[in-house]
N, C-alpha and C positions, 0 to 999 in steps of 0.2 A: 615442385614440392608436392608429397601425397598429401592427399586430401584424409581428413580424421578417419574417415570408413576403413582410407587404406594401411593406417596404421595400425603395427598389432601390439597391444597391450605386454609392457613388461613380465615374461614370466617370471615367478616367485614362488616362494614355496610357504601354505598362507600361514597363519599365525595360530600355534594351536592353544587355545584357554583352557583350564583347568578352572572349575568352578568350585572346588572342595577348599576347604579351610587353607591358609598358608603352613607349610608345614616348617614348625621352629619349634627346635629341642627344648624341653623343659632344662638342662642347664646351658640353653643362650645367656649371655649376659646382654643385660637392659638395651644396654645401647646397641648390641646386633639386631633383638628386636623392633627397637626405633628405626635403624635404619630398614629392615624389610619391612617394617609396616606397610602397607597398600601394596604390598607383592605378592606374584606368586610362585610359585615353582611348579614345572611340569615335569614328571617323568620322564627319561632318556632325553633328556634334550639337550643341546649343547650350551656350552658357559653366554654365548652371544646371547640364547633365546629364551634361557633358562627361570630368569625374572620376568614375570608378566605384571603390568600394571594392574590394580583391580580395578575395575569399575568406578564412581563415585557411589555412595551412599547415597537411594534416596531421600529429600527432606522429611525431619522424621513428622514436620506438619501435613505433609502429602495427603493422608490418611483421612481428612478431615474432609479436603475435598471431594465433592461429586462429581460425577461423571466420568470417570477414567476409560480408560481400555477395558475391555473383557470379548473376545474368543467369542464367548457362550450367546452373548446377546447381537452381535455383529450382523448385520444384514447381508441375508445370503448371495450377493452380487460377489462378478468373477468379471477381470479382466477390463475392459472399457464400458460396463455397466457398471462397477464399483468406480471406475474414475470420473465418469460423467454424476453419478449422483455425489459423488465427494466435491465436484466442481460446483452444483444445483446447490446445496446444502450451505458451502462457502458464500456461493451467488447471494442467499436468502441473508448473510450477515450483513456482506458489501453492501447489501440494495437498503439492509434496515436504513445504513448509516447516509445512504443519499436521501433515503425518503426524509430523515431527519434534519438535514438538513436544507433541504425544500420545503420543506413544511414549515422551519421556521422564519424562512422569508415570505410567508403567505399571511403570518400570524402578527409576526411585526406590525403590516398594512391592516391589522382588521379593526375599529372602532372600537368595537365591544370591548377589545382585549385590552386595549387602550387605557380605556375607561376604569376599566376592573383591576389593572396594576396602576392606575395614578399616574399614569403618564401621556395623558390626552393630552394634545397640543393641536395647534393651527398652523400649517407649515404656510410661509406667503408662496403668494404666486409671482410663479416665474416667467417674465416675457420671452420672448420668440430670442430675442439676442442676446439674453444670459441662459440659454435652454442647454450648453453646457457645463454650468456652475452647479456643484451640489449644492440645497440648501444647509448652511449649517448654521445660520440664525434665524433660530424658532420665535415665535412668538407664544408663548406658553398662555393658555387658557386655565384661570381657577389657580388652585395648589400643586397641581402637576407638575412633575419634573419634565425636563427639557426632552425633548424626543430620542435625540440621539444617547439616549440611557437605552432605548429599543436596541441599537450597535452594538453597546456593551453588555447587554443580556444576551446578545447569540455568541459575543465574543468569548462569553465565559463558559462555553461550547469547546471551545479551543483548549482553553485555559483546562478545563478536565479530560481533554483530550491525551494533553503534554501529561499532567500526571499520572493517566491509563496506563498512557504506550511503555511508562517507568516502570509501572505495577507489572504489567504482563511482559515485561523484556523479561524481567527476573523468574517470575513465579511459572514463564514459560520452558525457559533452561531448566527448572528444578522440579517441575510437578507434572510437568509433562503440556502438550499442547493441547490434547480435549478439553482436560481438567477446570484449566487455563482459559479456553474458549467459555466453559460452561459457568465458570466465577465470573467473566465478563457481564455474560447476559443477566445473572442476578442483578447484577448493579446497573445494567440500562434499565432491568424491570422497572427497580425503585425509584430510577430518575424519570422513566418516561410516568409513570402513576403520577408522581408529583409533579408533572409539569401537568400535566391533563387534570388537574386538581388542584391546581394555585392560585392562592385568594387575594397574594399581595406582592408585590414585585422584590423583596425579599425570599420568599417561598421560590419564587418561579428564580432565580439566581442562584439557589440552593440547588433545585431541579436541575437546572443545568448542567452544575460542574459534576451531580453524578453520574447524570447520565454522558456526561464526553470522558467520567473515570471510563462508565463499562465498553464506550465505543475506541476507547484510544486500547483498550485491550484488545479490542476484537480487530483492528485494523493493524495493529503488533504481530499478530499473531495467527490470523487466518489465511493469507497471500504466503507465509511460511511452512502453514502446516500442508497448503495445498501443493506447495511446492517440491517439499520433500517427500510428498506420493505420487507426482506425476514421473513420467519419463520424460527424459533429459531431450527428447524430441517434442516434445507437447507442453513443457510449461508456460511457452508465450501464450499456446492458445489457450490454456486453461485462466491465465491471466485475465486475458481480452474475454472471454466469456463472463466471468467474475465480474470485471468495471462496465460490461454492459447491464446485466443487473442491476448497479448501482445508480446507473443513469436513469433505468427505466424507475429503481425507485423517486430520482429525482421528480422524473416527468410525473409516477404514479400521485408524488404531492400535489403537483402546482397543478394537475386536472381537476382532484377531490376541493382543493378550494379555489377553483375557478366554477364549478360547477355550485357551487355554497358561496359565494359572490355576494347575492342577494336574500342570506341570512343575517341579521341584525341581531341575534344573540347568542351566548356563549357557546353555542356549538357547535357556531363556525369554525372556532377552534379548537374547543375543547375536542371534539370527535375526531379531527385530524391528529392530535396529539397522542388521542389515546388509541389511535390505530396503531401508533408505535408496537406499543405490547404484542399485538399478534404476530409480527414478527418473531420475536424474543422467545413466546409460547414453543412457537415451532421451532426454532433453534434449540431450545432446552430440552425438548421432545426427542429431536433427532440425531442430535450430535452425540451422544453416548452410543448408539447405534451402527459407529462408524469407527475405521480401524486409528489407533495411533500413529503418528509419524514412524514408520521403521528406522531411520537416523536416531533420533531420540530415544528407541527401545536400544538399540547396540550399543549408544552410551552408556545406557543404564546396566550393560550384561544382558539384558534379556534377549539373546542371540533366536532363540525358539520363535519367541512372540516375532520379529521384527522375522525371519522366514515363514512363520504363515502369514501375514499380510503380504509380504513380497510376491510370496505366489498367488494370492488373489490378486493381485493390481497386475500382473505381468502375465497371466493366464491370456491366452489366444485360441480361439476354436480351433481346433484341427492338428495341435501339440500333440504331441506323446508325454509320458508321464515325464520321460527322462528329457526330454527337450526343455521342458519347462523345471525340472530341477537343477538342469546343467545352469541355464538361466538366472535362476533366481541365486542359487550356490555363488553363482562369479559377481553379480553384484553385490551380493552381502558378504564374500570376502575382501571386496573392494570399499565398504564401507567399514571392515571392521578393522582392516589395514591403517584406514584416515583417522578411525580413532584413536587408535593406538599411538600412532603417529602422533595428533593431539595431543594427547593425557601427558606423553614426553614432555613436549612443550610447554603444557598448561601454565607449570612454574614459573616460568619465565616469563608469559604472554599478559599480557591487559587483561583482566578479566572485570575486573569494575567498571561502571560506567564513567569515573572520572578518568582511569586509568588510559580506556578505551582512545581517550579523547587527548591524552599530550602524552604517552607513554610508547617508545616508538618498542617492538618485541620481533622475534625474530620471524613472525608471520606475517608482519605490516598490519597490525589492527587498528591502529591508528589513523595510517593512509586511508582502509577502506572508511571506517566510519565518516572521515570526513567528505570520502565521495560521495556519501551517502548523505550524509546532509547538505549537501553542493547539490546533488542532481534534484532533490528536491525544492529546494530554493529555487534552484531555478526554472523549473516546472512553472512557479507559481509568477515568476518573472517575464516568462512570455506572453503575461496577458491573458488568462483566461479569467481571472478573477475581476477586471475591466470589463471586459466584454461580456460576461453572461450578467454582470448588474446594473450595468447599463444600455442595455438589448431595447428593452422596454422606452426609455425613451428615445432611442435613435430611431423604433421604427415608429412613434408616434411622431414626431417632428419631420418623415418621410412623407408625412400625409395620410395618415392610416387614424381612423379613430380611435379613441382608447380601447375600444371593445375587439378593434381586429390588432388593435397591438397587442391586446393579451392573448390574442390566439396565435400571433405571429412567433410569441416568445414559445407559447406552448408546442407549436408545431418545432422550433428550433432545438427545443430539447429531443424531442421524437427523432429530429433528425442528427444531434447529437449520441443517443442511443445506437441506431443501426449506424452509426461510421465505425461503430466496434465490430461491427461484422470485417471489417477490413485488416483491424488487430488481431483477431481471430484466424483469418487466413493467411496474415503474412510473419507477423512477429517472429516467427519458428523459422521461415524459409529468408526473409530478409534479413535478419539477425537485429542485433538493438541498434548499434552503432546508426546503421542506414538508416531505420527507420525515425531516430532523432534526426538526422539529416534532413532527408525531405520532409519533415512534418516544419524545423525551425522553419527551414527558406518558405515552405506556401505558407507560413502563418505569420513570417514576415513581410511578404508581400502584400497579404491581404491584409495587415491591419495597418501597410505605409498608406496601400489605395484610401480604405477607411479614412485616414486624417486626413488626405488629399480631399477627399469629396465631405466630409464634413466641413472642411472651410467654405465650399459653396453653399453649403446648405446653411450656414448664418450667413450668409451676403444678403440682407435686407437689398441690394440694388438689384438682385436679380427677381426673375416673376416668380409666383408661386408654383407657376408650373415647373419650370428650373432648379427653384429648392428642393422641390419634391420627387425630381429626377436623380439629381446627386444623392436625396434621402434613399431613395431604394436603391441606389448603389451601394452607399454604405449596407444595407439591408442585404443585401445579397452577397458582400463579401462576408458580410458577419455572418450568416448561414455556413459558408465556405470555412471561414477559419473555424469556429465550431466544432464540425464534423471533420477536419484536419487535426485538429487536436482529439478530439475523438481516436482516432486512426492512430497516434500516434503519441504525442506524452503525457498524455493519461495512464497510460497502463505501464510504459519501461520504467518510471523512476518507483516506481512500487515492485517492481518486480527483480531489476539490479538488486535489491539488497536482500535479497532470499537467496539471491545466486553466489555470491562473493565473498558471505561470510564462513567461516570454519563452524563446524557442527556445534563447536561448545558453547558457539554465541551467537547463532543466530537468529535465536528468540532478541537478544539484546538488539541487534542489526534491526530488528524490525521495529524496535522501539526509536530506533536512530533515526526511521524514515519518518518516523510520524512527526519526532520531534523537529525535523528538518523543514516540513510540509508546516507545519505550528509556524514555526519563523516564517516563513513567505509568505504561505497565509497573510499571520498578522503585518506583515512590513507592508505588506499591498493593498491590504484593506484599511488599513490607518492611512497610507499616504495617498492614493487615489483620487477622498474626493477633493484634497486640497492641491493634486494637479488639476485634476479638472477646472479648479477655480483657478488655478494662478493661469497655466497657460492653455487651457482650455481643449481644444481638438490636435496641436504639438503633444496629447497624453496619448493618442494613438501610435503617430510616427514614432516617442520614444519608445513604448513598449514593441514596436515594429524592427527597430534597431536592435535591442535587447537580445531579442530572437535571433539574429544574426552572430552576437556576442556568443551566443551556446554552443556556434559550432566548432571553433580551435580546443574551447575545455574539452567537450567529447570527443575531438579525433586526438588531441595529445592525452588525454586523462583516463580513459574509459577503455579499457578492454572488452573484445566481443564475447560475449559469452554463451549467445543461442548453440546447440547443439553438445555442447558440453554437460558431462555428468558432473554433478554438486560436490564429489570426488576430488574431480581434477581441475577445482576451481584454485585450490590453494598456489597451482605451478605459477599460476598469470601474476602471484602478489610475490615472487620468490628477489625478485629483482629487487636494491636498495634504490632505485632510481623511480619518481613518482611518474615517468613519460613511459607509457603504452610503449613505444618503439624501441625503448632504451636493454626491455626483456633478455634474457640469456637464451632466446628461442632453438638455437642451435646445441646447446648441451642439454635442453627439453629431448630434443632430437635425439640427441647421441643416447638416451635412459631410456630410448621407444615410449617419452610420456608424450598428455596430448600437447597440444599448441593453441596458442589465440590465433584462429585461422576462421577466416570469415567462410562462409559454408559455400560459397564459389573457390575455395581456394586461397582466396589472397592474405597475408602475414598483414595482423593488424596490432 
């Protein structure tokens, strides 16, 4: 079988638009008019071509929003200086959204803050032989609510997250993806102010849910907008660059208040929270500055706009003029073909979000959303949300004192961080598929060792030297699984859904992931600490098992998709059968389209 390079593209003859009025004789009667509505007619053309869909109408609230596209103000980058600062600027969203989230497990633990939402308590202390048991009977101190209201103040993080990602699936299809980016960051503004300014544990719950409104937008819709301006050779790593950012914002928190440790009033946390904002600043600043999705200007008709962006992102030193127009020309007739293609369709297809979700259409929208909320689920299933909240006491119960377990944790995000350097280099050349492969099996090995050497390390009959030998085992595979997951499903289940969906929804697709991420999330951080307590260090090896579960859904469910243009995603969903292998790969063949072929070759 040739390999995609060696395949040459269907020739066709492309589709010509006419952008002037529809032309209908003042005596049509009503219902001819009804029926050509949204058509158009081209001169000389034949009865087959002769109707052209128009465009959708932008929303006529559009107008209202800031930030859009404009030509005039665009920063003058050409080629991989426009794609690397398009990746940076993304970076700067992804990273707010980790810093946010590390910051608020620094803040939870602070007294002050405590104190000042009425929720000071006295957790008991825990022996050496229930040092796996979460506590979750407080002893409340005064009039204070029960600690674990602290859980449900960052939960409700989540909870505006899930409403975000609904806000900007939508307003992302219809207002465009800047715009959309740019309505987000108002609404973290307003939440991060107000958390950095909360008097009372009501106030700071408010704060919350809007600021995970403006992040469940920005994380809908930025992994999208970045995607439909990379080349179909470079979106893993533009991916993997973006979730490394996010990590380093993770680590940029949990240093700023480890280093504010021994601050005893409100500005130990107030001052991390309201670092938020500088982020957001700069987002606001520079994202008008930068081009629209080209995908989403073709939908729109704005065929012009979506060719001068094409050609600054696909510009190469040492082109010729006509090299780089032949270029740009054949992809934007290749996108304007898909929408067209589309708009056919649309009638027919799911477009709502309930629709999306039990409404089978003849694109498969249904199938993809639910992979898409499947691959995220289980993202969250393999354990990462065990092991990065529980880090801190496996490596104090290793033997480390509390002071070097917080730098143990601090270094493991650092070294969480640079394992994206590994996503960065291979995602594109290994494709998705493998790279969930070898990330489930090492991150299920190391978290079965994990429960293995956690039951020595509570065996009271062993010496302290022994427990604290199996402690920095556990310690060092936890390092291990980290930066494996780092490497590896951190970035695909975020990245699958930018690739799979059809042009007219995959602003909604991006909301699917979030919402999908929301559910795991919360099913793992609700049930967690009460494995921990029932069966204690067996919370390793199940989630160790888990890991191994992911690998039949992804080799039966999941199509490759690295190396493929956003285009020729819709061929892989043509099949009515939900199994990868089931495909009609061979009448792909016979229409010279591409194939799900893994980029060694092999029919996946």
């Amino acid at each position: 079988m040739s390999s995609p390079d060696q395949q040459n593209p269907a020739e066709s003859n492309p589709m010509t638009f006419a952008h002037s009025s529809s032309v209908l004789g003042p005596d049509q009667d009503i219902l001819t008019e009804k029926k050509l509505d949204g058509l158009e007619v081209t001169e000389n053309s034949s009865p087959s071509t002769s109707l052209q869909l128009l465009p959708p109408r932008e929303w006529k609230y559009a107008k209202f929003f800031p930030g859009g596209y404009s030509p005039n103000r665009q920063l003058p980058f050409k080629g991989q200086s426009m794609v690397w600062a398009v990746n940076i600027v993304a970076g700067i969203a992804i990273m707010f959204y980790g810093f946010d989230q590390g910051v608020m497990s620094g803040v939870n633990n602070t007294l002050n803050y405590q104190h000042e939402m009425g929720i000071f308590s006295q957790p008991q202390t825990l022996s050496l032989s229930t040092m796996w048991q979460v506590d979750i009977s407080i002893i409340p101190v005064g009039p204070g609510r029960r600690v674990n209201q602290l859980n449900r103040v960052a939960f409700l993080l989540t909870q505006g997250t899930f409403i975000g990602a609904l806000i900007g699936g939508s307003l992302g299809d219809r207002i465009g993806r800047l715009k959309t980016i740019v309505f987000a960051c108002f609404w973290a503004v307003i939440g991060a102010s107000l958390q950095a300014s909360a008097q009372n544990i009501t106030w700071m719950c408010c704060a919350r849910v809007i600021t995970g409104i403006g992040t469940g937008q920005l994380n809908a819709l930025v992994p999208v907008w970045t995607s439909e301006l990379s080349h179909h050779s470079g979106r893993g790593a533009a991916m993997g660059f973006e979730f490394m950012l996010n990590i380093a914002g993770l680590a940029t928190a949990y240093w700023i208040e480890f280093a504010l440790r021994t601050q005893n009033q409100s500005l130990r946390w107030r001052l991390p929270l309201a670092l938020q904002v500088g982020f957001l600043v700069v987002l606001l600043i520079l994202v008008p500055l930068f081009p629209e999705s080209p995908r989403w200007l073709a939908k729109m008709g704005r065929d012009e706009d979506a060719r001068q962006i094409l050609s600054v992102l696909r510009y190469k030193k040492g082109d010729s003029k006509e090299e780089l127009t032949d270029r740009v020309e054949l992809e934007l007739q290749g996108i304007i073909e898909v929408v067209q293609d589309e708009r056919k369709l649309e009638e027919k297809s799911a477009t709502t979000y309930w629709s999306m979700l039990t409404r089978n259409d003849p694109q498969h929208l249904r199938r993809r959303t639910w992979l898409i909320i499947w691959l995220q689920i289980m993202q969250e299933l393999v354990g990462i949300g065990v092991v990065t909240v529980y880090a801190p006491t496996v490596f104090q119960q290793a033997g480390y004192s509390e002071y070097t377990a917080d730098l143990l944790s601090g270094f493991n995000d650092i070294s969480y961080m640079f394992s994206l350097i590994i996503a960065i280099v291979t995602l594109d050349r290994m494709g998705r598929r493998i790279t969930l492969y070898w990330g489930a099996i090492v991150m299920g090995i190391c978290l079965l060792i994990c429960g293995i050497a956690a039951r020595y390390v509570t065996d009271l009959s062993l010496s302290t030297a022994g427990r604290e030998s199996w402690g920095s085992v556990v310690t060092a595979f936890t390092f291990i699984y980290t930066a494996t997951f780092g490497a590896t499903w951190l970035t695909v289940p975020w990245l699958i859904p930018t690739e799979i969906m059809p042009l007219y929804a995959r602003a909604k697709g991006g909301c699917w992931s979030v919402v999908g991420w929301s559910i795991g999330n919360g099913i793992v951080t609700l049930i967690a600490p009460f494995l921990f307590n029932s069966i204690t260090y067996w919370t390793f090896i199940l989630f160790g098992l888990l890991n191994f579960f992911t690998l039949p859904n992804i080799y039966f469910l999941y199509p490759e998709s690295a190396g493929r243009s956003l285009e020729d995603m819709d061929i892989l969903f043509e099949s009515d059968s939900i199994f990868v292998h089931k495909a009609n790969y061979q009448q792909k063949n016979d229409l010279n389209t591409s194939m799900a072929i893994h980029p060694k070759g092999e029919v996946l």
